[in-house]
NUDOLO-555525 format. One record per residue (C-alpha): residue number from 1; x, y, z. Coordinates in steps of 0.2 Angstrom, whole numbers, plus 5000, padded with zeros to 4 digits. Example, Ala and Ser with C-alpha at 12.3 -4.5 7.8 and 13.67 -1.06 7.14 Angstrom:
// NUDOLO-555525
ATOM  num  u  v  w
ATOM  1  5062  4978  5039 $
ATOM  2  5068  4995  5036 $
This chain:
// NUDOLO-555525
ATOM  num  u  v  w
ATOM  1  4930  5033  4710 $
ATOM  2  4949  5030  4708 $
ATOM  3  4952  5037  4726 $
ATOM  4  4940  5026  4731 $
ATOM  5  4950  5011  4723 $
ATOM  6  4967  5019  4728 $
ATOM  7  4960  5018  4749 $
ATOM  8  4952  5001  4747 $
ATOM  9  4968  4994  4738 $
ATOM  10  4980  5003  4754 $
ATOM  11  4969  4993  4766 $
ATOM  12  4966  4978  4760 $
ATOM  13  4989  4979  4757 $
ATOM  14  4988  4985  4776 $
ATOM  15  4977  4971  4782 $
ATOM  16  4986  4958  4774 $
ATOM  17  5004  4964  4780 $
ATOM  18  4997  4966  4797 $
ATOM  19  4988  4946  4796 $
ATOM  20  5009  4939  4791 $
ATOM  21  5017  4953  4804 $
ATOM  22  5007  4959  4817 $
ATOM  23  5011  4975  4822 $
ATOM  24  5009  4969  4839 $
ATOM  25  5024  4956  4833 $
ATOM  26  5035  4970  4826 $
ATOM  27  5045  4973  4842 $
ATOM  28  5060  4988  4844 $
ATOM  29  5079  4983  4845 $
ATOM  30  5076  4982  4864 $
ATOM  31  5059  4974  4868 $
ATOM  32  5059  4955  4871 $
ATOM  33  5042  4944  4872 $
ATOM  34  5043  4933  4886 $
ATOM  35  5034  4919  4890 $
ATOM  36  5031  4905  4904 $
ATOM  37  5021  4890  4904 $
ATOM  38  5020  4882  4923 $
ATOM  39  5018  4863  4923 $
ATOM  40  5021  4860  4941 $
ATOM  41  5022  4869  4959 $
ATOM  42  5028  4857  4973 $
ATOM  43  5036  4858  4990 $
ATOM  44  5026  4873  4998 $
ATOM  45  5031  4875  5012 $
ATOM  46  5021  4891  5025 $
ATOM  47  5036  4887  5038 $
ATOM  48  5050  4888  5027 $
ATOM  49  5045  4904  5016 $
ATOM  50  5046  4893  5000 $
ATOM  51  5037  4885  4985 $
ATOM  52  5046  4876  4970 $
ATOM  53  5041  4877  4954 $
ATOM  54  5044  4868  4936 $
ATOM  55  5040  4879  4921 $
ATOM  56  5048  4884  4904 $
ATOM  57  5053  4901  4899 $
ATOM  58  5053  4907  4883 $
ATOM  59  5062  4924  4874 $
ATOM  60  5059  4931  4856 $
ATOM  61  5066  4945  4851 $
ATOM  62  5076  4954  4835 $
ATOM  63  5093  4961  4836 $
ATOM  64  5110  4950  4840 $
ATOM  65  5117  4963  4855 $
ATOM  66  5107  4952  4869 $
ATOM  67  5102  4936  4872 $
ATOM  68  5090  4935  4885 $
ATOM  69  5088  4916  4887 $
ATOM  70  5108  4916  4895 $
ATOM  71  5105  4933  4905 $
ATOM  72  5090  4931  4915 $
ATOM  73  5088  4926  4932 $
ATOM  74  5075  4922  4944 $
ATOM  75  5075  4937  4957 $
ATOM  76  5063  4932  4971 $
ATOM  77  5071  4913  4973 $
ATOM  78  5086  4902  4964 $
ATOM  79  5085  4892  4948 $
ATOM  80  5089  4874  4955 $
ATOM  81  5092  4867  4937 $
ATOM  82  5089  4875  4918 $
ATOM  83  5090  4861  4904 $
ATOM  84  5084  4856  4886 $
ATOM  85  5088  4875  4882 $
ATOM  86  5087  4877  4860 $
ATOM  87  5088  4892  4850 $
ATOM  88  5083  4895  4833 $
ATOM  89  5075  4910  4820 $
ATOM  90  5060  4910  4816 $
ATOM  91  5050  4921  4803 $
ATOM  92  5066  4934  4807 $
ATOM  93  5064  4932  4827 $
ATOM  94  5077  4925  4837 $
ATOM  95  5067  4912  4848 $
ATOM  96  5074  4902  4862 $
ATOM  97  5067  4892  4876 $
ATOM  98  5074  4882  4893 $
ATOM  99  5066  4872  4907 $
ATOM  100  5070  4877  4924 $
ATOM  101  5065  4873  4941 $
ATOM  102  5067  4884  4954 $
ATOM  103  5065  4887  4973 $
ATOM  104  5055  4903  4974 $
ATOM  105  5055  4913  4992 $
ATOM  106  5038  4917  4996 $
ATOM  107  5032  4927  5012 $
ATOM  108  5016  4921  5017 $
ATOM  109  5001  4932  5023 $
ATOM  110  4995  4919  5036 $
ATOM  111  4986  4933  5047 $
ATOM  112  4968  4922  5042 $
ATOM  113  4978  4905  5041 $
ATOM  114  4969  4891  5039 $
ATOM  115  4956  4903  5029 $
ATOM  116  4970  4908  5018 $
ATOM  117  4970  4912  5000 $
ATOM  118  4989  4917  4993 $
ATOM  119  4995  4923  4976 $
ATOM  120  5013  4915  4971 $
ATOM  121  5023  4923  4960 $
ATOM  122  5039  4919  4950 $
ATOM  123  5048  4937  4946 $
ATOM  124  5059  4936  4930 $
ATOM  125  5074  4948  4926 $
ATOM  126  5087  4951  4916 $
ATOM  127  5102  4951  4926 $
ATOM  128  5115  4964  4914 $
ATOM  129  5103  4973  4904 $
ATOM  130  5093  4990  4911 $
ATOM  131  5076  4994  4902 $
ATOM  132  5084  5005  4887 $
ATOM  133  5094  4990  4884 $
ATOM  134  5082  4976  4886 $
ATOM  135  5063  4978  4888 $
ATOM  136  5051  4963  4892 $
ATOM  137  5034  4961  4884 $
ATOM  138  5023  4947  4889 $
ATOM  139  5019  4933  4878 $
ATOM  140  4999  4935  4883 $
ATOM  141  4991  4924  4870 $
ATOM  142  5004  4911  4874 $
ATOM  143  5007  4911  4894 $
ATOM  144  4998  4899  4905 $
ATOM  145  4999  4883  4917 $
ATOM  146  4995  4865  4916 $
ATOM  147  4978  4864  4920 $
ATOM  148  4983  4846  4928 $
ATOM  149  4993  4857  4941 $
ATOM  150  4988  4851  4961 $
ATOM  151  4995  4856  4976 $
ATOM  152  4986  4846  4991 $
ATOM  153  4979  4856  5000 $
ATOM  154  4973  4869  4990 $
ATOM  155  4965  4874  4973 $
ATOM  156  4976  4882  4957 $
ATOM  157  4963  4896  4954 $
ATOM  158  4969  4906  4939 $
ATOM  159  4986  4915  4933 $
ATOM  160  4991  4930  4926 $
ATOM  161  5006  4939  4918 $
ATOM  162  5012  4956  4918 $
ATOM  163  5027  4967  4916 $
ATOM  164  5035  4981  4928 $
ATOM  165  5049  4992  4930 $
ATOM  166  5059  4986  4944 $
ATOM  167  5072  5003  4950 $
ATOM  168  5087  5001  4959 $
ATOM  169  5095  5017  4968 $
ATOM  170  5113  5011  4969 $
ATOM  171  5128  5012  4959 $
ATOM  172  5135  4992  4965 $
ATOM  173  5152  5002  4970 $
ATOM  174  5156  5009  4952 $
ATOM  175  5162  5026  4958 $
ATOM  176  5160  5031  4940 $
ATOM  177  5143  5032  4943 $
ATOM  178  5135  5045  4956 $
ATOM  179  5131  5039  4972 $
ATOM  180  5112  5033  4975 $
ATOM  181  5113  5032  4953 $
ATOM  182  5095  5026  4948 $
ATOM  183  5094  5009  4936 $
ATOM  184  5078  5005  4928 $
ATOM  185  5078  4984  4924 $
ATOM  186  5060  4977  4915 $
ATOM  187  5054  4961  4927 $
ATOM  188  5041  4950  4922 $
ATOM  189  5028  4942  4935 $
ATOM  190  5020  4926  4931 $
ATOM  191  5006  4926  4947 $
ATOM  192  4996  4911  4953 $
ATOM  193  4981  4910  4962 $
ATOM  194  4977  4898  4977 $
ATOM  195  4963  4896  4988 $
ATOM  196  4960  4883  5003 $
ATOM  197  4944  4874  4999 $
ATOM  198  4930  4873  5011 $
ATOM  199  4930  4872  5030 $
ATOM  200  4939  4855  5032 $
ATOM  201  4957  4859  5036 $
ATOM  202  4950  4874  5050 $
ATOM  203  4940  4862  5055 $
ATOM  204  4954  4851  5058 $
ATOM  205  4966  4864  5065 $
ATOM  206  4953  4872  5077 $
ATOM  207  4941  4855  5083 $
ATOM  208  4953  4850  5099 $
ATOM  209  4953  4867  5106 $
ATOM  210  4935  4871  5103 $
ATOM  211  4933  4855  5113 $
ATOM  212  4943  4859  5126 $
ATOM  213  4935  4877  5130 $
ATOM  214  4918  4867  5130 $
ATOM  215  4924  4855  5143 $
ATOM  216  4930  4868  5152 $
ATOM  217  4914  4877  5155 $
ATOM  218  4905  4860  5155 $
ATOM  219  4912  4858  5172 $
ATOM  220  4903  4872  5180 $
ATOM  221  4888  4858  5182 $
ATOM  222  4899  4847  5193 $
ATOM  223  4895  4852  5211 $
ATOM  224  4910  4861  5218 $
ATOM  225  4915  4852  5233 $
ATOM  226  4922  4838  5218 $
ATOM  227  4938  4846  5216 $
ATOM  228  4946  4834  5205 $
ATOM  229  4934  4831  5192 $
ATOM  230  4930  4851  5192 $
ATOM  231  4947  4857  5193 $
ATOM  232  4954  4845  5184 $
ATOM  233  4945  4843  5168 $
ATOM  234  4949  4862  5167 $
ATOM  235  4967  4861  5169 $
ATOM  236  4967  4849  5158 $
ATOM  237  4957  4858  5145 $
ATOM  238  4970  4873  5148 $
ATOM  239  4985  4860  5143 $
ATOM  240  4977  4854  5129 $
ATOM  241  4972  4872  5121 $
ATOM  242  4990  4876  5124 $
ATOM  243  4996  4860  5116 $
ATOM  244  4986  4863  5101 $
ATOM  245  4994  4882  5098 $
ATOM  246  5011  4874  5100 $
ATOM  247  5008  4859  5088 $
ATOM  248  4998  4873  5075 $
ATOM  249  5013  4884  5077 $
ATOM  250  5026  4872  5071 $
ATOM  251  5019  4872  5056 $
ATOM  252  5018  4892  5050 $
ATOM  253  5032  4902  5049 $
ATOM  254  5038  4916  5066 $
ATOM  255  5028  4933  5065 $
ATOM  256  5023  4946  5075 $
ATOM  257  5007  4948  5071 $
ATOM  258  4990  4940  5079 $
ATOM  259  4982  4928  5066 $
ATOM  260  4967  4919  5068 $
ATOM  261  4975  4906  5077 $
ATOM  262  4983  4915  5091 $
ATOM  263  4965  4923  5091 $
ATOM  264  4955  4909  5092 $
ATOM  265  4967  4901  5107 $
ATOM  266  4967  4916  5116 $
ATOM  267  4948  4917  5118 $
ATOM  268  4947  4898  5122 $
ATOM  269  4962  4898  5135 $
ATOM  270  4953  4915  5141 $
ATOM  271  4936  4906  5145 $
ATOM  272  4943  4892  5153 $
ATOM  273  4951  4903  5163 $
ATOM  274  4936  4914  5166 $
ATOM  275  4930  4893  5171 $
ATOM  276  4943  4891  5185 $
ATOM  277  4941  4909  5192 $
ATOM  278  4923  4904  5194 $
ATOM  279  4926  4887  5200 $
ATOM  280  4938  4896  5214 $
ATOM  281  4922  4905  5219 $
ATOM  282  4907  4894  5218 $
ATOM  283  4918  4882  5229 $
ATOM  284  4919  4898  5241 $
ATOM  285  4901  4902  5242 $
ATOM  286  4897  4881  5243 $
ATOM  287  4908  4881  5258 $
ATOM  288  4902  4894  5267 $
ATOM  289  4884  4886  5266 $
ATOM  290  4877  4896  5251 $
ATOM  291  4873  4882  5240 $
ATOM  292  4861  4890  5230 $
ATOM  293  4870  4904  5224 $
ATOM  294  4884  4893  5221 $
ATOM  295  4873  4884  5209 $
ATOM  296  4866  4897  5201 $
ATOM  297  4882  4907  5198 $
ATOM  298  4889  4891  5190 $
ATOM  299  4872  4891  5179 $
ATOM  300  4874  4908  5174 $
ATOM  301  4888  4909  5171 $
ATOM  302  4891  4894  5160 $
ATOM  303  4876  4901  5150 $
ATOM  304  4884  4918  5148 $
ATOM  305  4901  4912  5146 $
ATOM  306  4896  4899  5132 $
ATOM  307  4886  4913  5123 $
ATOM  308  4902  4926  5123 $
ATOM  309  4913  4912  5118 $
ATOM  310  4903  4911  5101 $
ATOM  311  4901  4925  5098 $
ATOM  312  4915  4931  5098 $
ATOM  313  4923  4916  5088 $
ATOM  314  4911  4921  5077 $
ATOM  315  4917  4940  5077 $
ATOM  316  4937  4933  5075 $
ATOM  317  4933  4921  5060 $
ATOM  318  4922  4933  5049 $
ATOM  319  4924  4949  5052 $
């Protein structure tokens, strides 16, 4: 019975130290919690490779021989400005806290662009402490964004945080270390989810050259002795399809890759040039005299033509 006592006693002593100091909350000399709270993300920018954010950062930590809230730095952009910094101890933590905005560099996935979802991160680190000296932990319960947060255009899905160790294989010119030395530095990630919403802006992107490929083949039911409306309206079709990648292009940053919209104008500037090709040859076939088969390769071949050009717009946006 008294070793029954003795263990009940032990635990209730260890569940009431572990209720006043978690051991989650009893951190080594070296571990720092870190935090963030994100109230606003504005000036994103696909062409320019940014974003901007506004956020507080927080640190707590025990031990005097670093003082992470001076020392850190945000490595994937720049900290535009860091004010209403305060320090203080509390309940034997050192605890202190800043707001900063900062321009983040961010290099945008626009292969399905406008049917693109993106993550943003901001990346924080400390600038003179490696791992052994200084190692984040994230402020789980703690960390999160202003649910408030818009960016036009889009939808602020969710956030996350997490902690990694970023390595370094140089020794930054101190030929006291050997060469390719190997550093270890703890980096929190703070991510953000964003998703276009609906159809509208593809919709908006994509409706003049969709209309201009349909014009295009429309044209193969005007007889082919009317040069002007039948040639015309295609060359026309061809400008505006062209004019349409320009204007979309200006907007997205340069890339060597075929996204959805370099996909999507090269099947349209490819069938109204499958339309003039054809146009070229029903007027052949009308001029020698073989005004039916001029007329029924124009109506075969609009009916094909119209058929493989949705199909395989179909093909390019879903699969």
């Amino acid at each position: 019975m008294n070793k029954i006592i003795k263990i009940l006693i032990i635990m209730i002593f260890i569940f009431v130290i572990n209720n006043i100091y978690p051991i989650s909350e009893q951190p080594k000399n070296n571990e720092v919690y870190v935090g963030i709270y994100l109230n606003e993300i504005f000036d994103l920018s696909l062409k320019d490779n940014k974003f901007s954010a506004d956020f507080y950062v927080w640190f707590r930590w025990k031990g005097e021989n670093i003082n992470p809230i001076e020392s850190f730095e945000v490595v994937n952009g720049r900290i535009d400005s860091k004010e209403n910094s305060m320090s203080d101890v509390i309940k034997d933590f050192n605890y202190a806290i800043c707001r900063v905005t900062a321009t983040i560099t961010k290099f945008w996935d626009i292969k399905r662009f406008p049917l693109d979802n993106h993550v943003l991160t901001i990346e924080i680190e400390d600038s003179e402490n490696e791992d052994f000296k200084l190692k984040y932990i994230v402020d789980t319960k703690n960390s999160n964004m202003d649910k408030k947060i818009q960016v036009p255009g889009w939808i602020v899905s969710k956030s996350n945080a997490d902690i990694l160790t970023n390595k370094y294989n140089t020794n930054y010119g101190d030929i006291s270390l050997p060469t390719n030395n190997e550093s270890n530095y703890s980096r929190f990630v703070f991510s953000i989810d964003i998703i276009r919403p609906g159809y509208g802006y593809f919709i908006k992107s994509f409706f003049t050259v969709f209309i201009a490929a349909l014009i295009a083949l429309m044209t193969l039911f005007i007889k082919p002795s009317d040069l002007d409306p039948r040639f015309g309206l295609s060359a026309g079709a061809l400008f505006a399809a062209v004019a349409s990648e320009v204007v979309i292009a200006l907007s997205l940053p340069d890339t060597n890759i075929i996204t959805l919209v370099d996909k999507l104008h090269i099947i349209a500037i490819f069938f109204i040039f499958i339309s003039i090709v054809e146009s070229i040859l029903s007027l052949k076939l009308f001029n020698s005299g073989k005004e039916s088969g001029s007329k029924a390769l124009d109506i075969s071949c609009f009916y094909i033509s119209i058929l493989a050009y949705i199909l395989l717009n179909i093909t390019a946006i879903f699969f």
